[in-house]
C-alpha positions as CSV (number, residue, x, y, z in Angstrom):
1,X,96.3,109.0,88.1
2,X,95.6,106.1,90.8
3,X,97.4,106.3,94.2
4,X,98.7,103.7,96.2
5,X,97.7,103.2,99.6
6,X,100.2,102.1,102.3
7,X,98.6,101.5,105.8
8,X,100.7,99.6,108.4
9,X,98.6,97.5,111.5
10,X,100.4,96.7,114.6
11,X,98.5,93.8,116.0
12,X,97.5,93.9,119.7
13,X,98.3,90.9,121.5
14,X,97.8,87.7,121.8
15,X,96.5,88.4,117.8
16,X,99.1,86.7,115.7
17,X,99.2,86.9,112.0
18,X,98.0,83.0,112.1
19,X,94.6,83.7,114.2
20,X,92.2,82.5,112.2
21,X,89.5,86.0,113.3
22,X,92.0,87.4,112.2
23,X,92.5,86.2,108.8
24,X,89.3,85.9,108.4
25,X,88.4,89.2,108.7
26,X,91.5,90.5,107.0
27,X,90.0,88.4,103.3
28,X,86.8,89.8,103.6
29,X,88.4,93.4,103.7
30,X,90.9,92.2,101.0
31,X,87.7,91.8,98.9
32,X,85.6,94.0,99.7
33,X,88.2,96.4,98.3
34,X,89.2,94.7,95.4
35,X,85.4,94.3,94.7
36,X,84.9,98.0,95.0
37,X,88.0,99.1,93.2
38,X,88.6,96.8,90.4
39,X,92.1,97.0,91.5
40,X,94.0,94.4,93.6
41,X,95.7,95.0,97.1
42,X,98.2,92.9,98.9
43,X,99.0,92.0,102.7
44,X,103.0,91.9,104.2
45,X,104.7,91.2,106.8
46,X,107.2,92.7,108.4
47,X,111.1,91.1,108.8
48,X,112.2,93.8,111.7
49,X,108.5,93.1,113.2
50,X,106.3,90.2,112.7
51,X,103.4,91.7,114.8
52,X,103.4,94.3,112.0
53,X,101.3,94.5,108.5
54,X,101.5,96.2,105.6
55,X,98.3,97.4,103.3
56,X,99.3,98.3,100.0
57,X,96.8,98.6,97.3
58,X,95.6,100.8,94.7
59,X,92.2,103.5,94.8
60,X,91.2,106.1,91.8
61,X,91.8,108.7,94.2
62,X,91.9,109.7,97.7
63,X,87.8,110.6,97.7
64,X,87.4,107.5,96.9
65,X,89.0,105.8,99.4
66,X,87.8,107.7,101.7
67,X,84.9,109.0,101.3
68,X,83.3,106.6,99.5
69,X,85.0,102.9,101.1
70,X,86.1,104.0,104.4
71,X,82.7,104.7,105.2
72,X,80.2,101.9,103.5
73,X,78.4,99.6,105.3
74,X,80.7,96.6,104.5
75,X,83.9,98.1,105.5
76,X,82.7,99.4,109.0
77,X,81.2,96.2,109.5
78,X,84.8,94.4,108.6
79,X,86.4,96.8,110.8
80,X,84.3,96.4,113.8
81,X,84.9,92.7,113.2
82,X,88.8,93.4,114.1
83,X,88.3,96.0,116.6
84,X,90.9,95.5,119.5
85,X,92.6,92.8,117.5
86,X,95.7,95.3,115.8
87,X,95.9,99.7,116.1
88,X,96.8,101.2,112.9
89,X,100.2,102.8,113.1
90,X,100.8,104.2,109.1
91,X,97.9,105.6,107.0
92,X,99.0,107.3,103.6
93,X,98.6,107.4,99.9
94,X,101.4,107.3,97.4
95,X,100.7,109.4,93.9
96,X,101.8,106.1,92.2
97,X,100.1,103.5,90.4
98,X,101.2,100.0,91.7
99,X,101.7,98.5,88.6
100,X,105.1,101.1,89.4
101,X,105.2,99.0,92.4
102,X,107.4,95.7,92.8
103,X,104.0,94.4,94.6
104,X,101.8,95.0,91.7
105,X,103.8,93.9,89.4
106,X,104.0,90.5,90.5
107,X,101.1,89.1,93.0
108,X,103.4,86.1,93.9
109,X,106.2,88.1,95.0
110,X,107.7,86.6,98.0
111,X,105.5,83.8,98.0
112,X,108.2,81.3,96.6
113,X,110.9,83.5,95.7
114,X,111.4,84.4,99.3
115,X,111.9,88.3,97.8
116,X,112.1,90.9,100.5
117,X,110.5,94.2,99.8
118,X,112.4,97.3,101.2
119,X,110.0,100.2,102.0
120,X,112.1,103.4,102.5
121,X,109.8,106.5,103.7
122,X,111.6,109.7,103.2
123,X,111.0,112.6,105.6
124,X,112.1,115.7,103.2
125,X,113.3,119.3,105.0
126,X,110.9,122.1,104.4
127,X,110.6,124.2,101.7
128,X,110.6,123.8,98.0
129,X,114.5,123.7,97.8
130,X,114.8,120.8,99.0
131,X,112.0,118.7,97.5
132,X,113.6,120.3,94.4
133,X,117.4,118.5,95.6
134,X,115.9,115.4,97.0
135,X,114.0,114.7,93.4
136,X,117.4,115.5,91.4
137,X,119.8,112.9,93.4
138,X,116.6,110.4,93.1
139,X,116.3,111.2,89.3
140,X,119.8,111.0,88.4
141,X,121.0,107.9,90.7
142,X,118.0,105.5,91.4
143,X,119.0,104.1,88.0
144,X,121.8,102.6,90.2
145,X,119.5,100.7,92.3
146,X,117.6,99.6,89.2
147,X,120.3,97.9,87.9
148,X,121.6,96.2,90.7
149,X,117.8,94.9,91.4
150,X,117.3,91.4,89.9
151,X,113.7,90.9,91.3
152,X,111.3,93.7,89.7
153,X,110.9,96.8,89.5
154,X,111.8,99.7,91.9
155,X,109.3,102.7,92.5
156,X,108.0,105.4,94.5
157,X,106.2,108.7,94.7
158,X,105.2,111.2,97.2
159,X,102.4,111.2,100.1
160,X,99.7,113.0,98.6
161,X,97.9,113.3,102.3
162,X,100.3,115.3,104.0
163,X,100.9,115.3,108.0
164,X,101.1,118.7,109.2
165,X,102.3,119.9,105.4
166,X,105.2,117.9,105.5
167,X,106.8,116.2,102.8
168,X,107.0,112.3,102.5
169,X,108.7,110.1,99.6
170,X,108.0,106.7,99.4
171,X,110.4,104.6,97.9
172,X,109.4,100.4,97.1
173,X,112.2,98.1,96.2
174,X,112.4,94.4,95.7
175,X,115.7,92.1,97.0
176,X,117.0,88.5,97.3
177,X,117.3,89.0,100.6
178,X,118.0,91.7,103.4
179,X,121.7,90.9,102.4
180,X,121.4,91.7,99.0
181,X,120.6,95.5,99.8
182,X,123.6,95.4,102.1
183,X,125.8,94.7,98.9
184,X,124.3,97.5,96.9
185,X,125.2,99.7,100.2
186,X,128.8,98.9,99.3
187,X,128.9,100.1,95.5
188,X,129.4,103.1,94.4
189,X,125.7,103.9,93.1
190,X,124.7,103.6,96.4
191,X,126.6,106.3,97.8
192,X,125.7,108.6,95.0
193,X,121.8,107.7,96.2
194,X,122.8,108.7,99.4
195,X,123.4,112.3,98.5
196,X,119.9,112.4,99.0
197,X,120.1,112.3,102.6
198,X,121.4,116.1,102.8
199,X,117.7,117.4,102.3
200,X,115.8,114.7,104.6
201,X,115.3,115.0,108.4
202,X,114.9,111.2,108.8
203,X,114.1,107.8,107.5
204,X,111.9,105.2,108.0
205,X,113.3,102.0,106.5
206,X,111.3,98.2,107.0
207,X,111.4,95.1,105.0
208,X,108.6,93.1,104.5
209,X,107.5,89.6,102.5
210,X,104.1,89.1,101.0
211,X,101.8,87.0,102.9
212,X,98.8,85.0,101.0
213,X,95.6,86.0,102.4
């Protein structure tokens, strides 16, 4: 199965998403890896953040990714093209395809529709028990978020690339607007989701629009 990765760059000032080195150097990685893939990959930005971007795009697996992109010739010489210009602050791969993804089911998303994208990244207690419990309250009540979402689809999976062992869901949604999810917080799907918050130390929550690059 292919695995999604999600990579988030904090850009180092004065680099602004605008700066034409910048973009430039972001297309040539952008197709570089579609090139070597076959698979696409997509740039956003973040709402909470502008000085951050997202990565999110698909590999066959994690060897290939990195041991086979990360270090060819191409990509190092893309990379030391950007140095100093952003610091990677997220680097992880999701066991889901991104045609499961709001992002790969649509490559205009956001572009005219103005969609947000809510990326929700889990941080589950240890122990089997509660990956167990965490999966249950998402299998029996992300339907609820499904069917309040009017924009695509809703997916996630788990980090397959664990930090220190630790268990990380990744969960992708699609909204009208950062509003919209704040309706959905008020129904009572939403706070049969949240039951899901008894086996997680914390949460990492962002929103982010699709930026054509």
């Amino acid at each position: 199965m292919p695995l999604t990765e999600l990579a988030l760059l904090h850009l180092t000032p004065p680099t602004i998403l605008t700066s034409p080195h910048l973009l430039a150097g972001l297309a040539r990685a952008k197709s570089a890896m579609q090139r070597f893939t076959g698979r696409s990959m997509s740039f956003l930005q973040q709402v909470e953040d502008p000085a951050c971007i997202y990565i999110i795009g698909e590999w066959e697996s994690l060897a290939q990714h990195m041991d086979e992109f990360i270090p060819s010739a191409e990509n190092q010489a893309t990379l030391q093209s950007l140095q100093g210009m952003f610091t990677i602050a997220v680097f992880e791969h999701i066991d889901v395809a991104l045609a499961a993804l709001p992002v790969g089911r649509n490559g205009g998303l956001g572009k005219e529709t103005g969609t947000v994208v809510r990326i929700e990244r889990y941080f589950v207690k240890e122990g089997a028990e509660a990956k167990a419990g965490f999966m249950d309250v998402v299998r029996e009540n992300l339907g609820y978020m499904r069917e309040y979402v009017t924009e695509g689809v809703v997916g996630g999976g788990w980090r397959v690339d664990k930090e220190d062992g630790k268990e990380e869901f990744v969960l992708v949604s699609p909204w009208k607007s950062v509003e919209q999810h704040a309706g959905f917080a008020e129904t009572e799907g939403f706070r049969k989701l949240s039951a899901l918050w008894e086996f997680v130390d914390g949460t990492d929550t962002k929103h982010a629009t699709l930026v054509d690059i």
